[in-house]
Structures are given as structure tokens and as C-alpha cells.
N, C-alpha and C positions, 0 to 999 in steps of 0.2 A: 157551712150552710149560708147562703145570703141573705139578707137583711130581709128580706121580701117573703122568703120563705118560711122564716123566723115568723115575722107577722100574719101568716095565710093570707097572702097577695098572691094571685096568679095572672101571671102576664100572658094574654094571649095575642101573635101577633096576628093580623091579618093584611092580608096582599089582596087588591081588587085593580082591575085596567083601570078606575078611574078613581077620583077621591071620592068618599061617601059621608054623609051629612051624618052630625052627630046623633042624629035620631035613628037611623039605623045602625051606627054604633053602639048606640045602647039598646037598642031590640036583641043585636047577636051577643051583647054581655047578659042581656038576660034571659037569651036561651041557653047561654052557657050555664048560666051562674046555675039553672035547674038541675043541670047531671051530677048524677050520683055523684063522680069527681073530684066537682068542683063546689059542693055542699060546703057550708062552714068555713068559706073560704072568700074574701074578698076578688072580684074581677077584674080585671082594668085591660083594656083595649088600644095596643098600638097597632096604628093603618101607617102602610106604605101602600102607593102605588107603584103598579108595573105594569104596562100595556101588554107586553109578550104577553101576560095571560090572558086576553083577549076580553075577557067578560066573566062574568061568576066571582067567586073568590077562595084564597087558601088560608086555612087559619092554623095556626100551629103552636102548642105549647108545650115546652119539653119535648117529651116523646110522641106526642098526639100529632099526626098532620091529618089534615081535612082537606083532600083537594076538590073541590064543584066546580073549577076552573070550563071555560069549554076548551083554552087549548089542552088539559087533561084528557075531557070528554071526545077530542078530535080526534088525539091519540091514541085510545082506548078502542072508538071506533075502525082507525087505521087497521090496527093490531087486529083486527074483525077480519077485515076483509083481507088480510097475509095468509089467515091461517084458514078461513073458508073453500076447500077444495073445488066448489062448483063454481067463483066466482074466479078462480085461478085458472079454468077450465075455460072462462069466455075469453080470455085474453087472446 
């Protein structure tokens, strides 16, 4: 067990395309820290930047991922319009 988990630390990391100001670092720890979860349990927030994700952000702990990325949401879209039979039909 590590040290962190021993103490009810939970690390959650988050990815955003640009870097974001501690103040909304600590807004999404403490809409974290609300869920059922992550109750009883200290929060702490490491940010990396990655452009590829274009805008939005991904936050992931353990097993939890959150993606609200928009290249997620472009993707997803993509995926829309493959399997849409009538829009396959105007090509």
C-alpha cells in the first residue's frame, strides 16, 4: 500500500491544453473532494499540460478517467457521423 493511501491522499492527476491558475485547481479539488469517493479522504491536484488535447480537460485517479477534452468530444463526434447511415449516403 503506498504511503498516500495509507494516509487518505488521493491524487488526482489532470491534463488540460494549457496551464490553469491555482484557483481553478482548487475549485476541481473541491468538486472532487464532494463525491461520494473521495469523502474522508484528502485531495491534492497534479496538472500537466498537453496541447493535443486541444481544450477542456482529463482528470484521472486510479481507475477513474474523466475525459471533457474536446479532442475526446471531436472524436466521439467523428464516431457520429461513420456510423450514420444517411450521412454515408450523401458522400
Amino acid at each position: 500500500m503506498r504511503q498516500k493511501d495509507f494516509k487518505g491522499i488521493e491524487i488526482i492527476e489532470i491534463t488540460t491544453a494549457v496551464d490553469v491558475s491555482d484557483e481553478l485547481k482548487n475549485n476541481i479539488r473541491d468538486r472532487f473532494q464532494h463525491l461520494p469517493r473521495f469523502q474522508n479522504k484528502t485531495v491534492e491536484i497534479r496538472s500537466k499540460v498537453d496541447p493535443n488535447i486541444l481544450g477542456g480537460f482529463i482528470a484521472q485517479s486510479h481507475d477513474i478517467l474523466f475525459d471533457a477534452s474536446v479532442r475526446n468530444d471531436l472524436n466521439a463526434i467523428g464516431k457520429q457521423f461513420l456510423e450514420n447511415l444517411y450521412v454515408q449516403r450523401i458522400r
